[in-house]
VMD Tcl script that draws the C-alpha trace (Angstrom):
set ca {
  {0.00 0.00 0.00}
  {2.81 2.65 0.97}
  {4.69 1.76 -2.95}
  {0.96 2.53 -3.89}
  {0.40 5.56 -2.07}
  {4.28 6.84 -2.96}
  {3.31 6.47 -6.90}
  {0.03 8.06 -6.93}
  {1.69 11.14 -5.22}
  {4.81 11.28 -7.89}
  {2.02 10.98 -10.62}
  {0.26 13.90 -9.24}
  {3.64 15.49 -8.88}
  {3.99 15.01 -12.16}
  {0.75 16.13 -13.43}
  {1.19 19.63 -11.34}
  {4.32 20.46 -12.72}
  {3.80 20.08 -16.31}
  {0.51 21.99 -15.59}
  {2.90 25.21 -13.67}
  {5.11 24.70 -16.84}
  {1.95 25.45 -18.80}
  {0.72 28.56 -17.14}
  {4.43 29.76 -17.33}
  {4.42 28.73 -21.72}
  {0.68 30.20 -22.00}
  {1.69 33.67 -20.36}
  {4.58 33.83 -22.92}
  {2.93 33.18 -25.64}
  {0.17 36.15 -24.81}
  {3.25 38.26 -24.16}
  {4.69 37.37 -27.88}
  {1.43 37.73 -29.40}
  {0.20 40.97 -27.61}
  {3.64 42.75 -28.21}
  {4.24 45.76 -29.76}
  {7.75 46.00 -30.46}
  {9.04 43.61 -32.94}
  {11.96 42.66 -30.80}
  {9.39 40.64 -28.52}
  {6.79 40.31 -30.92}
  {9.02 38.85 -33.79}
  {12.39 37.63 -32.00}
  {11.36 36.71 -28.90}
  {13.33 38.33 -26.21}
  {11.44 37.56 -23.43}
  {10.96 34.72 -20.95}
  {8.22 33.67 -18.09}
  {8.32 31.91 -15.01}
  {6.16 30.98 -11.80}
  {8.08 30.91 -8.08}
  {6.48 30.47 -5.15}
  {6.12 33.27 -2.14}
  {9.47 32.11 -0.52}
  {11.03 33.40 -3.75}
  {12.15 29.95 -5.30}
  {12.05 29.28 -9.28}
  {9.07 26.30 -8.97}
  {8.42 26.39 -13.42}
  {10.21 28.28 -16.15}
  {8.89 28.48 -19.94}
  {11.40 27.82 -22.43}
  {12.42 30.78 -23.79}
  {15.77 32.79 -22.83}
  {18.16 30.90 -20.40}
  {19.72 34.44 -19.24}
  {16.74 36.07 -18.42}
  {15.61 33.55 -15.55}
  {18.41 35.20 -13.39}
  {16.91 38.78 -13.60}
  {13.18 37.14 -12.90}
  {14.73 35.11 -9.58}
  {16.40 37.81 -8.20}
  {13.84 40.01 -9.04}
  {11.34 37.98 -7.04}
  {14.01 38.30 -4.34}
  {14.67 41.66 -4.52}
  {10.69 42.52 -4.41}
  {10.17 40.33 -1.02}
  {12.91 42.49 0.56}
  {11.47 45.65 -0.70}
  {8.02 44.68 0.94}
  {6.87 43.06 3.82}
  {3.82 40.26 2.17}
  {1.13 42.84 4.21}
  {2.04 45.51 1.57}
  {1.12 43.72 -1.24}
  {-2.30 43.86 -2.14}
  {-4.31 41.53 -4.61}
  {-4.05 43.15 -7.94}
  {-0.93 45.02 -8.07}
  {1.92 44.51 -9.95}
  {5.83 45.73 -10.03}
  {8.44 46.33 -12.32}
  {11.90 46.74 -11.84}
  {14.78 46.34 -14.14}
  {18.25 47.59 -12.38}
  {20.68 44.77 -11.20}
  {22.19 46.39 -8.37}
  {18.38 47.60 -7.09}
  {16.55 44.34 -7.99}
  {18.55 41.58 -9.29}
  {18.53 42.79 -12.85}
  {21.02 41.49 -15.83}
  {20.76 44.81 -17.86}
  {18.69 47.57 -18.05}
  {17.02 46.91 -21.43}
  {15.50 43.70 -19.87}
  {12.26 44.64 -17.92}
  {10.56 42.55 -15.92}
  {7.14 42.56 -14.13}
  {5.76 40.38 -11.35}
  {2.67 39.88 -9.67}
  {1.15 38.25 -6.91}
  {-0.98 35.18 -6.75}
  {-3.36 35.27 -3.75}
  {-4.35 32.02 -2.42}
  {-6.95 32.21 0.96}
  {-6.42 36.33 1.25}
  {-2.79 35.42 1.69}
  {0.25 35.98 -1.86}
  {1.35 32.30 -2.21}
  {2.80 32.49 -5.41}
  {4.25 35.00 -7.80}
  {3.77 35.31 -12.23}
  {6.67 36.73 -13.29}
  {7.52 38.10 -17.02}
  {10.30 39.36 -18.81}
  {10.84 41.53 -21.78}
  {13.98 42.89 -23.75}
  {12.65 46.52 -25.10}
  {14.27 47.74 -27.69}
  {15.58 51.24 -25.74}
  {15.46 52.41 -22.17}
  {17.31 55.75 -21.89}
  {20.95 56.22 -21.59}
  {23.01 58.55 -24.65}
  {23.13 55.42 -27.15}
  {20.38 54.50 -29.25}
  {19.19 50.75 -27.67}
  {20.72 51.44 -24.08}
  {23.20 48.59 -24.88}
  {26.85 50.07 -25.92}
  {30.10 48.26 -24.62}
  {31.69 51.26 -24.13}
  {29.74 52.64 -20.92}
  {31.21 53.52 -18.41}
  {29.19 52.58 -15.70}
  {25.81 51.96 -14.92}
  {23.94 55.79 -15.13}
  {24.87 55.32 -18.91}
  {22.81 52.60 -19.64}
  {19.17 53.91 -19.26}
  {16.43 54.38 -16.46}
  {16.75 52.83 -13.70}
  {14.05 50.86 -11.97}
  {13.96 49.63 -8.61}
  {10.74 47.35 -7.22}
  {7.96 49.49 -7.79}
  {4.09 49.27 -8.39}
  {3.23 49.48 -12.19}
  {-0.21 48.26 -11.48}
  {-2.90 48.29 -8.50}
  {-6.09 46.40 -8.08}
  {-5.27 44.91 -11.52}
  {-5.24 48.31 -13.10}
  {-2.06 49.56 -14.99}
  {-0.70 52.67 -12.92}
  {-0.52 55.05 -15.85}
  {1.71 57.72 -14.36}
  {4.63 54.78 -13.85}
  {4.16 53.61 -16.98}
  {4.33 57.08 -18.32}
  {7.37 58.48 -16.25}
  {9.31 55.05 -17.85}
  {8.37 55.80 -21.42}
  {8.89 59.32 -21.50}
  {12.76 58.40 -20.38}
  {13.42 56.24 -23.26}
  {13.28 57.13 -26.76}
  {10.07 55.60 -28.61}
  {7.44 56.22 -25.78}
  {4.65 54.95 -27.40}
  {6.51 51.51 -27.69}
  {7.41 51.61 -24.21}
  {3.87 52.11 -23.02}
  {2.31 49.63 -25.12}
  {4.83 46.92 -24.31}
  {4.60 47.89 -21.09}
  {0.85 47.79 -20.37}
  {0.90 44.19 -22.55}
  {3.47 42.73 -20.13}
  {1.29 43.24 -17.01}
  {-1.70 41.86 -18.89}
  {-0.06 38.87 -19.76}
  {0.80 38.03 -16.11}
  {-2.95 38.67 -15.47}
  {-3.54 35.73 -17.46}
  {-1.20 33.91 -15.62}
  {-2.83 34.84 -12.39}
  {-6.57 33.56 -13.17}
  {-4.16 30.12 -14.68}
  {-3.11 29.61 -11.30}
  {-6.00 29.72 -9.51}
  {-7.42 27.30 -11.96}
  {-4.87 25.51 -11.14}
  {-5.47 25.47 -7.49}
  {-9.63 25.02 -7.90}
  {-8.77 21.71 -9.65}
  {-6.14 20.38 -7.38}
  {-6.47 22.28 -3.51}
  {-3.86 24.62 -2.40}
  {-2.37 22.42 0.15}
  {-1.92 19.72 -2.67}
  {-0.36 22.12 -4.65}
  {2.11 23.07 -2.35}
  {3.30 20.07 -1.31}
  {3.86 19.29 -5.22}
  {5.93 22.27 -5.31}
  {7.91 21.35 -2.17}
  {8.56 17.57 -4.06}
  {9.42 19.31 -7.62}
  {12.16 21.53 -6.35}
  {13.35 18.22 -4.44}
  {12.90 16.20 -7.25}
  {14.91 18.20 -9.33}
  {18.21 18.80 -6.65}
  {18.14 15.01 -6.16}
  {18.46 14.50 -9.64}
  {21.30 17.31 -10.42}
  {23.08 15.82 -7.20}
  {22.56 12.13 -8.74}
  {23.84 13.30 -11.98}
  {27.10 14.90 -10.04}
  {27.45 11.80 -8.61}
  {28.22 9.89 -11.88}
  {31.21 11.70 -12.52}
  {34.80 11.24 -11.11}
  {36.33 13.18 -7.75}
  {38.28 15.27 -9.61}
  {39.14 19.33 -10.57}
  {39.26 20.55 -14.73}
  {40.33 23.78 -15.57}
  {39.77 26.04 -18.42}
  {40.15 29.81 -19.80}
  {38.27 31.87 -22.41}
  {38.90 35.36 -23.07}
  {37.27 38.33 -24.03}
  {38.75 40.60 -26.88}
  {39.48 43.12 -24.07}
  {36.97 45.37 -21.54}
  {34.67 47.43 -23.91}
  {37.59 50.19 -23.19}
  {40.46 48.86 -25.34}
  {42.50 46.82 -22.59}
  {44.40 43.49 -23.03}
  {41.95 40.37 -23.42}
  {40.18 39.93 -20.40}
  {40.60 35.83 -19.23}
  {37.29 33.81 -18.32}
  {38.47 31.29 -15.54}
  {36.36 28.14 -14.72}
  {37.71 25.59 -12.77}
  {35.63 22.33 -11.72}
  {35.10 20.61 -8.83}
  {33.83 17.12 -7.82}
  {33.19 15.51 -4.88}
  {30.34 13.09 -4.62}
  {27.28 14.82 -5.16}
  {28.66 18.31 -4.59}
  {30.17 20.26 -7.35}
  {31.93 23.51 -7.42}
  {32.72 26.33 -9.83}
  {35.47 28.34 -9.11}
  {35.57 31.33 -11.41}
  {39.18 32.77 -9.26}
  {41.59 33.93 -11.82}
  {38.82 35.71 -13.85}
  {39.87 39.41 -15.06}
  {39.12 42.30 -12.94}
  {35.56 44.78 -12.91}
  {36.02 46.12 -16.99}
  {35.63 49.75 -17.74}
  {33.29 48.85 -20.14}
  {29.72 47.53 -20.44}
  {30.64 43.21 -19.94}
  {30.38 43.17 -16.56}
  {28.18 40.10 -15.47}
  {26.06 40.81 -12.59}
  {25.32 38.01 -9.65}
  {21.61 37.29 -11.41}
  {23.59 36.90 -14.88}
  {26.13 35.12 -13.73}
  {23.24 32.14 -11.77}
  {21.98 32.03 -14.76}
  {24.75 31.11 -17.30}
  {26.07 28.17 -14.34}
  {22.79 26.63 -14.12}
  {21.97 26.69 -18.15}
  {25.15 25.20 -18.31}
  {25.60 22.30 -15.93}
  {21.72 21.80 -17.04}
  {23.09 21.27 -20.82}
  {25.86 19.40 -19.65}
  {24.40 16.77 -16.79}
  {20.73 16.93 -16.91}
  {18.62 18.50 -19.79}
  {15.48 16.86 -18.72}
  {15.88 18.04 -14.95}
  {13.21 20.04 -14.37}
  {14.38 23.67 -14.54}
  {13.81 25.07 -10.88}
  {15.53 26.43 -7.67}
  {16.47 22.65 -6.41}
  {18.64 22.48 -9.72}
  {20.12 26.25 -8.89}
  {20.93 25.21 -5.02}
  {22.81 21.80 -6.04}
  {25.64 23.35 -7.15}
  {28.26 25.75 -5.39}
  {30.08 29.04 -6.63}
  {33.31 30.70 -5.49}
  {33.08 34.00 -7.32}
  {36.02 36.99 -6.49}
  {34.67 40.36 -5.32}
  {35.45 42.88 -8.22}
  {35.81 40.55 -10.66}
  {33.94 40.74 -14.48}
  {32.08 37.83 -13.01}
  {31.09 39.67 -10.09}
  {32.00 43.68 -10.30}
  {32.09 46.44 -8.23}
  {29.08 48.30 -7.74}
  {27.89 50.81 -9.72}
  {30.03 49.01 -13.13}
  {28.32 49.05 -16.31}
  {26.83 45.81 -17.38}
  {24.79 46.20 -21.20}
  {26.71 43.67 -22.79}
  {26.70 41.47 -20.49}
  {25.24 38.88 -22.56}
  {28.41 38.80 -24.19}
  {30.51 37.53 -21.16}
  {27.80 35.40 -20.43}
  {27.92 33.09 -23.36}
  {31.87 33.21 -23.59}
  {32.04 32.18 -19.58}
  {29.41 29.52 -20.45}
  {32.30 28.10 -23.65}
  {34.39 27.79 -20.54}
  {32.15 25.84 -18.16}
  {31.80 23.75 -21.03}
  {35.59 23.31 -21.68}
  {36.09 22.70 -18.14}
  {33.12 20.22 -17.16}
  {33.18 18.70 -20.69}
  {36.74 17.21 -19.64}
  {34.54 14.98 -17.17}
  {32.09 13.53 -19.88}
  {32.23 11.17 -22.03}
  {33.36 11.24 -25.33}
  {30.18 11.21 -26.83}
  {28.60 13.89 -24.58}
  {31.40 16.17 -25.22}
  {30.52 19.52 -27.55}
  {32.97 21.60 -29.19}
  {33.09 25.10 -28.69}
  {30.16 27.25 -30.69}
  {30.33 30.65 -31.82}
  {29.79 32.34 -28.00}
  {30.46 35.99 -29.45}
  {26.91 37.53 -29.21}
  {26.85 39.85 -32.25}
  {24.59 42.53 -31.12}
  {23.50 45.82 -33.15}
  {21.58 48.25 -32.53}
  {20.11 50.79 -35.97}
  {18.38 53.60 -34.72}
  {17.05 57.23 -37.10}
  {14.02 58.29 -38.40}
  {11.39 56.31 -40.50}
  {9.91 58.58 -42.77}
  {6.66 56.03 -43.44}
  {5.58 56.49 -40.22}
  {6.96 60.16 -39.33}
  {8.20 58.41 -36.75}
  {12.19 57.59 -34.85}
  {12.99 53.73 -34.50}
  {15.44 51.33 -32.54}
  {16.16 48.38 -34.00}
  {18.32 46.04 -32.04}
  {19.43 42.31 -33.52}
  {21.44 39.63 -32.42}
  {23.31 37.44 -34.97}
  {23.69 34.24 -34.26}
  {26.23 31.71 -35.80}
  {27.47 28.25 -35.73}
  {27.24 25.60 -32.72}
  {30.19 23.20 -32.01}
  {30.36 19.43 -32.94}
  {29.94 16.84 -31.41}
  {32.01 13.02 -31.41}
  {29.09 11.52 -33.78}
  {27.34 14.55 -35.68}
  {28.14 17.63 -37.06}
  {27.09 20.78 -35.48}
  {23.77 22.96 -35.76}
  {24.10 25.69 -38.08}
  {22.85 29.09 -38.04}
  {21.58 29.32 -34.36}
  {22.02 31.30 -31.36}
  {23.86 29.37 -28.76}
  {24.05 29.04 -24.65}
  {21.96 31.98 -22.57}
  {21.29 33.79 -25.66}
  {17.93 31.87 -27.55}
  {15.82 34.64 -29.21}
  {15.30 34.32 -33.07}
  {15.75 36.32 -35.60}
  {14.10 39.00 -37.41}
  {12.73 37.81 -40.81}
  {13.76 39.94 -43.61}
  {10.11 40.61 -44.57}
  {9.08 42.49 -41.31}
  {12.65 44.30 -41.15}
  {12.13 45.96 -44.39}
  {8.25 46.87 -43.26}
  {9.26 48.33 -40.23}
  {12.12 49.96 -40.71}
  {13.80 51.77 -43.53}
  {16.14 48.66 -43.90}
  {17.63 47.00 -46.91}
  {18.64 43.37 -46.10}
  {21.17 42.35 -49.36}
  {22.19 39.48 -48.14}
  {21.04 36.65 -45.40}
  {23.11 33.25 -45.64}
  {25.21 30.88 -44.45}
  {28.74 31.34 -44.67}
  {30.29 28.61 -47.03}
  {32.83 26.25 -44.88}
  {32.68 28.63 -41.57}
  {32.15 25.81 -38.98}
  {35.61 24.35 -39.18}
  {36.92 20.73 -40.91}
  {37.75 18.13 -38.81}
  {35.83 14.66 -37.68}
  {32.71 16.22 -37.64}
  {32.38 19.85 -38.82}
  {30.99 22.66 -36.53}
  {27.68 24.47 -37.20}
  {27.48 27.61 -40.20}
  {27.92 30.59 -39.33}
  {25.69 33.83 -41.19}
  {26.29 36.43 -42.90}
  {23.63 39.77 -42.90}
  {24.04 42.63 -44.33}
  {21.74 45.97 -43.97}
  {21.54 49.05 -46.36}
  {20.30 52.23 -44.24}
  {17.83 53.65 -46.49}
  {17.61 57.15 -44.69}
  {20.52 59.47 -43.78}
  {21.68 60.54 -40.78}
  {21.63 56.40 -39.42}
  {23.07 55.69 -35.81}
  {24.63 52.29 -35.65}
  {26.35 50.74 -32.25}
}
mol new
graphics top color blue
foreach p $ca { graphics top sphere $p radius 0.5 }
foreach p [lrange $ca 0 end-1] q [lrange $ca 1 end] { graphics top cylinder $p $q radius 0.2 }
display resetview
């Protein structure tokens, strides 16, 4: 009877989590489809999630690996800012900055709201969005040159965006009307806290079908259920250390290339990942703040040990950091962090050349192209009398593996947003695209070849054309 009794509560478990996973995919897809901008609308740059009211990750859609750090430590960030009796059904907050709530960069915004189970918040809807400019002197927000963080756009603590489910206008305003393309802003904006309404009447669905208490002792076995397995998966590996170093071109302000140190630790079912050695706080905008930096680990060692563990905070807690104060892993306070995304995906290369040492041959992956190409096209469309940003990422090639040949023509590690199709570029924006294709033998010979990289090229069709 007890083997009987154990199964029927895994099944329900099971049932419960792929039904939070849903809520978390169905507010996503609203987002995408009720965006504005095409950078969410078209490529993507956005992610959801559902954590519970002691501010743990319990369900994650499947969208942009990075972004789940800025959502978690926004959660955080908001239960420090307010006690649980000064949050009221209905409201909403936003917050973006990651020394002031858990941020990655500013052009990510995110906005959270309370589910309210019994009169009391039990759970929090949480969505992300990348818009396309918030502030700052460069066109997009995002320039590696910035100095520090006061270049990079408006900065948002925790704050109310919404109350009694109504979208507080004046915030929404006061953020728009500090960014170029207000109109974009405030649309996007007001979309984003719909969305997690959604999410909010999915959850107490949820709960009518199943009981609270049910559902929260599922959530208390998922988040177990998922450390046991990352520890179990540890486990299989040898007691040993592996070591390696990537680099950065240099700091955003033109110093020597800037080392990415990983070294690996094993020791049972604990593992460590020692970033000492790692180049100091840059001058420029790759810093990688603490959220961006929990993110890229647990994306990787997911990849790498367990990509069917379910995506939570009992995969996050399994595994250890040692991370050096005033480091580009972990800078000083107030540092400038808008590319951040590039460090990101070069520091996870490294966790793969260090932790790959420990696989097997066949699990092993080559390295991919981890140099996020990001521009940002900003002037004046005269179609619409209007000014437009117009940020891109360019993806490339991933790495090979010991029996196939890699994928070509993708975005790799923390970085998963498509592209812009040609056809909405050119109707949006006084763009010319004259040429979109892979690059002819770019992925590299050997056993198995590496991924394709691309090649785009854009004709400004207007003068006077910023490009960063």
């Amino acid at each position: 009877m007890k083997h009987q009794a154990d199964g029927q509560r895994l099944i329900a478990m099971s049932i419960i989590h792929e039904r939070l996973k849903a809520v978390a995919e169905d507010v996503g897809h609203l987002l995408i489809r009720g965006a504005f901008s095409s950078n969410i609308k078209e490529r993507r740059d956005c992610s959801t999630a559902i954590f519970d009211v002691a501010g743990r990750l319990v369900a994650q859609a499947d969208h942009m690996p990075i972004h789940i750090g800025s959502l978690l430590w926004g959660v955080r960030a908001l239960l420090e800012r307010y006690p649980l009796d000064a949050i009221a059904d209905g409201d909403a907050f936003v917050m973006n900055d990651p020394y002031l709530a858990g941020g990655t960069h500013l052009p990510d915004i995110s906005v959270i709201t309370p589910v309210f189970v019994e009169g009391a918040v039990r759970y929090f809807v949480g969505n992300i969005a990348h818009h396309a400019d918030v502030g700052g002197p460069e066109p997009g927000s995002v320039s590696g040159a910035s100095p520090n963080i006061f270049w990079e756009g408006i900065r948002l603590p925790p704050i109310r965006i919404a109350r009694a489910g109504v979208p507080d206008e004046d915030v929404i305003g006061l953020i728009a009307h500090n960014t170029r393309e207000p109109m974009e802003r405030i649309l996007d904006l007001r979309n984003q806290v719909g969305a997690n309404q959604r999410g909010v009447g999915l959850m107490h669905a949820l709960i009518a079908d199943h009981g609270a208490a049910q559902i929260m002792t599922a959530v208390d076995g998922i988040i177990a259920h998922a450390g046991a397995l990352m520890r179990a998966a540890i486990s299989d590996l040898p007691d040993r250390e592996w070591r390696a170093t990537r680099y950065l071109d240099d700091d955003g302000a033109g110093s020597e290339p800037v080392p990415l140190v990983c070294t690996a630790r094993v020791s049972g079912s604990d593992l460590t990942l020692d970033f000492t050695g790692s180049g100091a706080t840059a001058k420029g905008a790759i810093n990688l703040s603490p959220s961006s930096l929990e993110a890229t680990v647990c994306y990787a060692i997911k990849a790498l040990l367990g990509p069917t563990i379910p995506s939570n905070s009992g995969l996050i807690d399994a595994i250890k950091t040692v991370v050096p104060q005033g480091s580009v892993v972990n800078p000083s306070p107030l540092a400038a962090v808008a590319a951040r995304a590039v460090t990101s995906n070069r520091l996870a290369g490294a966790i793969f050349d260090a932790l790959g040492q420990a696989l097997p041959e066949a699990l092993r992956m080559s390295a991919s192209n981890d140099s996020t190409s990001l521009i940002v096209i900003a002037g004046r469309n005269p179609a619409q009398g209007t000014t437009y940003v117009y940020p891109e990422s360019t993806g490339g090639g991933a790495g090979a593996f010991a029996h196939h040949d890699g994928a070509d023509a993708i975005h790799v590690h923390t970085v998963n947003s498509t592209n812009l199709p040609v056809e909405v570029l050119e109707t949006e924006y006084p763009i010319l695209c004259t040429e979109y294709a892979l690059v002819p033998d770019s992925g590299g010979a050997g056993r198995q070849r590496g991924g394709l990289g691309i090649a785009r090229e854009l004709r400004a069709l207007v003068d006077d054309t910023a490009l960063t």
